[in-house]
N, C-alpha and C positions, 0 to 999 in steps of 0.2 A: 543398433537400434536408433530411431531418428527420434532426437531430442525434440521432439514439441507436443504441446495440450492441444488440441481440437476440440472445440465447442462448440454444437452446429444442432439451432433451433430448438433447444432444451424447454419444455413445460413440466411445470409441476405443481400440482393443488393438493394440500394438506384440509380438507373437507372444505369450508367454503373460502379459503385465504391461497390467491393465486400466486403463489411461489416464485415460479418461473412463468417468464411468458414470451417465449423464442429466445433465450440467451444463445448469441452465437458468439467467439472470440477465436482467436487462434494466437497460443504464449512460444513464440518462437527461439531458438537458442541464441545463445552468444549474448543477452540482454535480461537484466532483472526488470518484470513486469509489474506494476503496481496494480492490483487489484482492488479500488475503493469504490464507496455508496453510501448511504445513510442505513439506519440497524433499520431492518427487514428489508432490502434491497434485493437479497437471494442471492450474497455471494457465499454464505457458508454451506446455502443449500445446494449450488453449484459447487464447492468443490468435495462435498460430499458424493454428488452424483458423477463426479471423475473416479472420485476411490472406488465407487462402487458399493457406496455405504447406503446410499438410494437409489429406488430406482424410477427413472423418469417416466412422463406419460408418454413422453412424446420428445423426436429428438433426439442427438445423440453425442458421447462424450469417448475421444479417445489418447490415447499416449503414446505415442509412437506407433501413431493409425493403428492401433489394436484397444480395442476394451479392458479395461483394468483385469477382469475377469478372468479374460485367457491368457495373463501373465504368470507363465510358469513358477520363477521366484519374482516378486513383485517389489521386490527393499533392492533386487538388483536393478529396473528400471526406474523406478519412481519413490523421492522418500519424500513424508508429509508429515508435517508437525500443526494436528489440529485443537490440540488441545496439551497443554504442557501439564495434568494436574492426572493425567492418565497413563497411570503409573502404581507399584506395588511400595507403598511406603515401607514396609519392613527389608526391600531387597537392598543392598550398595547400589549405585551407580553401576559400578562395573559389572555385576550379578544381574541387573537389570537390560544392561545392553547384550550382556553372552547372551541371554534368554530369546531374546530377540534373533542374534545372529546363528545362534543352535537353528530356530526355527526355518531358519531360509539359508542355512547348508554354507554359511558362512565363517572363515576362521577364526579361531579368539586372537589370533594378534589385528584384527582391524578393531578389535572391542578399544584395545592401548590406543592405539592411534587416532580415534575421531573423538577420543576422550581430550587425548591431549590438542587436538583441532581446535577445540570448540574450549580450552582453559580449567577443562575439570579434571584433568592429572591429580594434583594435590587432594581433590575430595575424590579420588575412585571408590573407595574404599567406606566413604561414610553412608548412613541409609539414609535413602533418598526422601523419606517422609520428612526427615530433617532439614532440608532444601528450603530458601527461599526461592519465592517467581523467576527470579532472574534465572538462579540457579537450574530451578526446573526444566527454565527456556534452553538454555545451552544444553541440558540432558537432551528433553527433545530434537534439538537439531543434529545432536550427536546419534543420535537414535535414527533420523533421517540419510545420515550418510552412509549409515553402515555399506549399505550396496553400492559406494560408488556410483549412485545412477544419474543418469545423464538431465533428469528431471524432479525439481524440486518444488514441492508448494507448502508454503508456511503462515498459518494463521495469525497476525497480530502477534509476530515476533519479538517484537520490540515491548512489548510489556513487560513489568514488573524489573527491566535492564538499569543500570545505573549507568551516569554517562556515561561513563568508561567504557561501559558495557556496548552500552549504543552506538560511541566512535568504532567498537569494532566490531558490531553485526553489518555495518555502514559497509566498512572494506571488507569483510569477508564475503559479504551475499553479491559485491560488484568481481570478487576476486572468481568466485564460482562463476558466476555466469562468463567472464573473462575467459575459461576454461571450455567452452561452448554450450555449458549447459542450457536448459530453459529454465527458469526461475522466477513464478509466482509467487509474489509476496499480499497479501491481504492486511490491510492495517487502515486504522482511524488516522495515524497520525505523517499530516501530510508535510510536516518539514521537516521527520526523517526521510521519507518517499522522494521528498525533491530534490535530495545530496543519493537517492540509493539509487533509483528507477531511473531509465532510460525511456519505457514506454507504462503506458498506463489504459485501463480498460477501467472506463467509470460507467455504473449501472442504477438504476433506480427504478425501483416497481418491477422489478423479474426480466427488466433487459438493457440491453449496453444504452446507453447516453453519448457516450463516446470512445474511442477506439485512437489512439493517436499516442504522437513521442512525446516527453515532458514538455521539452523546448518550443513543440509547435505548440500545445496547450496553453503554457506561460503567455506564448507571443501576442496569442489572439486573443487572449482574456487583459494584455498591455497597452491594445491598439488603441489607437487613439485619445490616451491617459495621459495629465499630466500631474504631474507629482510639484507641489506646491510651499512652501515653509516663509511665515509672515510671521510677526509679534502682532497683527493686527488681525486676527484671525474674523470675527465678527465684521467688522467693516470688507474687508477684501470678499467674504462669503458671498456680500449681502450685491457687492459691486459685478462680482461674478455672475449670478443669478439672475440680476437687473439684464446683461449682458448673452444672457441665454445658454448659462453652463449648469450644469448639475453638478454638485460641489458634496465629495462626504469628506468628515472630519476623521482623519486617520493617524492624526495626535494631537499632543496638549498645543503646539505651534504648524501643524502640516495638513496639509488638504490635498488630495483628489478629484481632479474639475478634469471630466467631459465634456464635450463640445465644442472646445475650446482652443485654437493651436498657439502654442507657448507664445510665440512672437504678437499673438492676439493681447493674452493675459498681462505679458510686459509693458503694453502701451497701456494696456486700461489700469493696470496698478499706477503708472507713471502718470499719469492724466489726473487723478486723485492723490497722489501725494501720500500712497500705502506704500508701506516698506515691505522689500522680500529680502530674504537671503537665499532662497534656490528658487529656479523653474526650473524644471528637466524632464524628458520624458517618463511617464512612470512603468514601470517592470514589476508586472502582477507578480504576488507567491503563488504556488500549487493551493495551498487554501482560498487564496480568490478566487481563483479559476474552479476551482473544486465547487466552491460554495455557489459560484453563477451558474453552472450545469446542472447540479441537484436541488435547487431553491425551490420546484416543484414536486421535488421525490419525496422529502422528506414527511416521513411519517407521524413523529410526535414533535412537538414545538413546544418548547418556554416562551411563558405571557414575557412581553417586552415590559422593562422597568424605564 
């Protein structure tokens, strides 16, 4: 079966709140996808309407060119962890995954093995109502592999993880795709996404924003930035500005000037007699970049203090 999600022109209205409004993507193998937007963006409503949990107006969602639907055993094509909190609290871990693998004609020695994958060997045995988040997460994703399937999507996996935890969903989710899988990840937090993803599909108001690999996102959101560091922060601001740059404060000693090309900035600080210790080009994070594509998606806002 061919490892990829197809997304192509997806609508959907929940009474008068437009959902989706043409999402289209397509999450290819061999690379973990990042999936981000601001909360109501309609990425959970989209990958509900891949499982097959909703159904669309309009539009259409497949996994290996077929509909969730007409997947015979469906844990062997596609495992998805959309919620780590749904679950039988009174079962073990391991009572929880046979349950699962019973259902989809699967053996109890892969129930051992994707326990011990995912670091929950030592707790198989305990009930899982007794789990913390983390824990639940690694259930989930254990829960996701049972079928071996060539396609993975996981909701906000990185929650409730300790760092530990998070160094090694890091390398496991780049280790799986490394394998050829396809792997959708959906997460708020975009400087695990920027060590995990290779490509990223950002959405806002029920459709893509952007479709692109981390590194060209980074690049274009760096252009023409320079990354700034003075003990005279207020004078150099004021000297930049005069000089037709647009300047943010990006710490207690470091600024951000647009407009500007370094070689420019070095003479005007030197001209005035302001001290630097760096000019250098600046290299956006995924959250800068993130936050300039979505600045108009965004649904609810905190008043500025």
């Amino acid at each position: 079966m061919e490892a990829t999600i197809e997304v192509s022109g997806l609508r959907k209205r929940f009474g008068r709140t437009l959902a989706l409004d043409g999402m289209t993507f397509t999450v290819h193998p061999g690379q973990v996808t990042g999936f981000v937007g601001p909360n109501g963006a309609g990425k959970s409503t989209t990958m509900r309407v891949v499982l097959g949990l909703d159904a669309p107006d309009a539009g259409h969602a497949l996994i290996g060119g077929r509909p969730y639907q007409s997947l015979p055993t469906p844990l062997r094509h596609v495992g998805a962890l959309l919620d780590a909190g749904a679950l039988q609290p009174s079962r073990t871990a391991r009572n929880h995954l046979l349950w699962l693998a019973h259902s989809q004609g699967l053996p109890a020695g892969r129930v051992d093995e994707v326990l011990a994958q995912v670091g929950l060997g030592p707790a198989a045995r305990r009930k899982a109502g007794g789990f913390s988040l983390g824990m639940r997460q690694r259930l989930g994703i254990a829960a996701a592999l049972l079928g071996d399937p060539p396609v993975l999507m996981l909701d906000e996996p990185f929650n409730g993880l300790d760092p530990e935890g998070i160094v090694w969903i890091r390398g496991f989710l780049r280790s799986l795709a490394a394998e050829g899988r396809a792997v959708l990840v959906s997460s708020h937090l975009m400087s695990e996404l920027q060590d995990t993803a290779g490509h990223l599909v950002v959405v806002g108001r029920g459709e893509v924003v952007a479709d692109t690999s981390v590194a060209d996102l980074i690049a274009a959101a760096s252009d023409g930035r320079v990354t700034l560091r003075t003990p005279e922060r207020p004078a150099a601001m004021q000297a930049l500005a005069q000089a037709g740059g647009t300047v943010t404060v990006t710490d207690r000693d470091t600024l951000t000037v647009a407009g500007l090309a370094a070689e420019h900035i070095v003479r005007l600080l030197g001209a005035q007699s302001i001290p630097f210790s760096e000019v250098s080009a600046h290299r956006a994070t995924l959250e800068e970049a993130y936050l300039d594509l979505t600045r108009d998606a965004v649904e609810f806002r905190g008043a500025a203090r």
